[in-house]
N, C-alpha and C positions, 0 to 999 in steps of 0.2 A: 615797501622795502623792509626786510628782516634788521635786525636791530642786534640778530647773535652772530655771534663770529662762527669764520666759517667752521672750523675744528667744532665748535660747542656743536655746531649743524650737523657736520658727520659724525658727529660721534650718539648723537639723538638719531641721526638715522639709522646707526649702524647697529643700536639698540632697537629698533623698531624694525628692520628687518628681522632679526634674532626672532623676535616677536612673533613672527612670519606675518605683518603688515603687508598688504598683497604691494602699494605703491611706495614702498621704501626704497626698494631695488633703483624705479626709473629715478626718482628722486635724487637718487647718490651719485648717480653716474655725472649729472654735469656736475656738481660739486667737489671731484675726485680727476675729473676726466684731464685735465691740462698736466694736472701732478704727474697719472699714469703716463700719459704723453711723453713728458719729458722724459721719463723715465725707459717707454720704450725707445726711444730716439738714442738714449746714452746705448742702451744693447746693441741698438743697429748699425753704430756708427761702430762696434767691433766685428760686426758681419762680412763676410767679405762681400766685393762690388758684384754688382748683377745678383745680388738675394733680391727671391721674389716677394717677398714677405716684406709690406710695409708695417712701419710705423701704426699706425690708423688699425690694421689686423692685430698687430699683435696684442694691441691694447683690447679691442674686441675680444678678444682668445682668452685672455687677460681674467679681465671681466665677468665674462661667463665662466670661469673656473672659479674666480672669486666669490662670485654669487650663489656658485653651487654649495660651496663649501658650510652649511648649515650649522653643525656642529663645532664651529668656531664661536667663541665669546671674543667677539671683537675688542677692544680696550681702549681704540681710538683711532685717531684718523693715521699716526705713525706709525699702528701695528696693521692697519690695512695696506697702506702702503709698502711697509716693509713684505708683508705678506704678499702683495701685489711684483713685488720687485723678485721674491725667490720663484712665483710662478713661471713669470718671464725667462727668467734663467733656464729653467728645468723646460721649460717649452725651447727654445733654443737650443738647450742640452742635446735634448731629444731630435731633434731634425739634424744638428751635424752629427750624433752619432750616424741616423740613417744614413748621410752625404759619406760618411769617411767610410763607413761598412760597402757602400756602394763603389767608393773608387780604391779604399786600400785593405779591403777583409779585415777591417777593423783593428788594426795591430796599431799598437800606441806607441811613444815615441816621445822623449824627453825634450823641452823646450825650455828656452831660459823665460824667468816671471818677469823680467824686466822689456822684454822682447814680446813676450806676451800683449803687454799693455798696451803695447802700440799700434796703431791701425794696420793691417796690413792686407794683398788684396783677397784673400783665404786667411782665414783664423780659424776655422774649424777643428784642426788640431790643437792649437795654441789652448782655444778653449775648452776642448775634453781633457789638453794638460791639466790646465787651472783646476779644472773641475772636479776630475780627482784628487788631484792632490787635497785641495778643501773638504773632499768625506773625507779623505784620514784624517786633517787637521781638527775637524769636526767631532772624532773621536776622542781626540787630546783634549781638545778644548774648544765647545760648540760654542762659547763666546766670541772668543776671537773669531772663530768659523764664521758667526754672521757680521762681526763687523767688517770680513772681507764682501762677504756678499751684497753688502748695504752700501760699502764704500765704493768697491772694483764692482759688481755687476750691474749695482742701482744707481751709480753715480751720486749718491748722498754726500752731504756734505758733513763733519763731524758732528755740528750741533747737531743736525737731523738722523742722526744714526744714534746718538747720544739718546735722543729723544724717544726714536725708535726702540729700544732696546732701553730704555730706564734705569740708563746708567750716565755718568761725570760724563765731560766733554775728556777729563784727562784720563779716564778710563779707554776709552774709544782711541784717542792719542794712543797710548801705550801698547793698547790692544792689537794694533793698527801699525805700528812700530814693529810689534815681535811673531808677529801671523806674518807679515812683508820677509821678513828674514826666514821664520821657517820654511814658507813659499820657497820663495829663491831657491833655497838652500834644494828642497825637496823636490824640483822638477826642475832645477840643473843636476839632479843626480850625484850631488856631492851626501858625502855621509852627514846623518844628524849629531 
């Protein structure tokens, strides 16, 4: 039985793939693999009903894009995850944009961000809403921009977004506070 906690584990693996260790890869995955999990399960649970896409795949999807990604200097087990968490997004991005372009020629269409949030049985607009609106916010301010993305798409909790991102818990609070209202604001179509 290992004696290091797990973080210290992935984060020695995370350096050893980097390395290009040929066995870091399988190594990390059960170490990482319930996190990712949970994480795809919070995306899926804003999918709408009858998505074909489980849980279990997208983390797979996941995964392999994560591993491709060579030219990352990992920094620990929170910037994998975080990084694991915008993958997923941008992978569901991409499949409702195809779903909306195939049933409505892709024309977009203002949604409230509180209505957003809520499960509903189609969110595929709801969520190219969100999603644009976050590259502009992105532009403003690429902080706040990922502490939506860690908090709203990754289901993170403050401290672990905090963590994520190597910043206060009352940073993220704050962050997290005035990104929600720009939100709102910007894809209810009211003026800034």
């Amino acid at each position: 039985m290992s004696t290091a906690d797990p973080p210290s584990e992935v984060t020695t693996l995370l350096a050893a793939f980097r390395r290009g260790e040929p066995d870091a890869a399988s190594k990390l995955l059960p170490l990482v693999y319930d996190e990712l999990h949970r994480l795809a399960v919070h995306y899926m649970r804003k999918e709408r009903s009858g998505h074909t896409l489980q849980a279990t795949a997208l983390v797979n999807e996941a995964y392999v894009r994560l591993v491709a990604q060579s030219e990352i200097t990992w920094e620990g087990r929170a910037h994998f995850i975080a990084f694991a968490a915008r993958i997923m997004r941008h992978f569901l991005i991409d499949q409702a944009r195809r779903r909306r372009a195939a049933r409505h020629g892709g024309l977009h269409q203002k949604v409230d961000f509180e209505k957003a949030i809520i499960v509903s049985e189609d969110q595929s607009d709801e969520l190219l809403a969100v999603h644009t609106a976050l590259e502009r916010l992105e532009k403003l301010d690429p902080r706040q921009a990922r502490v939506v993305e860690l908090r709203y798409f990754g289901g993170l909790s403050v401290e672990e977004t905090a963590e994520a991102l190597s910043v206060s818990e009352k940073t993220v609070k704050t962050d997290w506070a005035f990104a929600r209202v720009w939100l709102h604001r910007e894809i209810g179509g009211q003026p800034l």
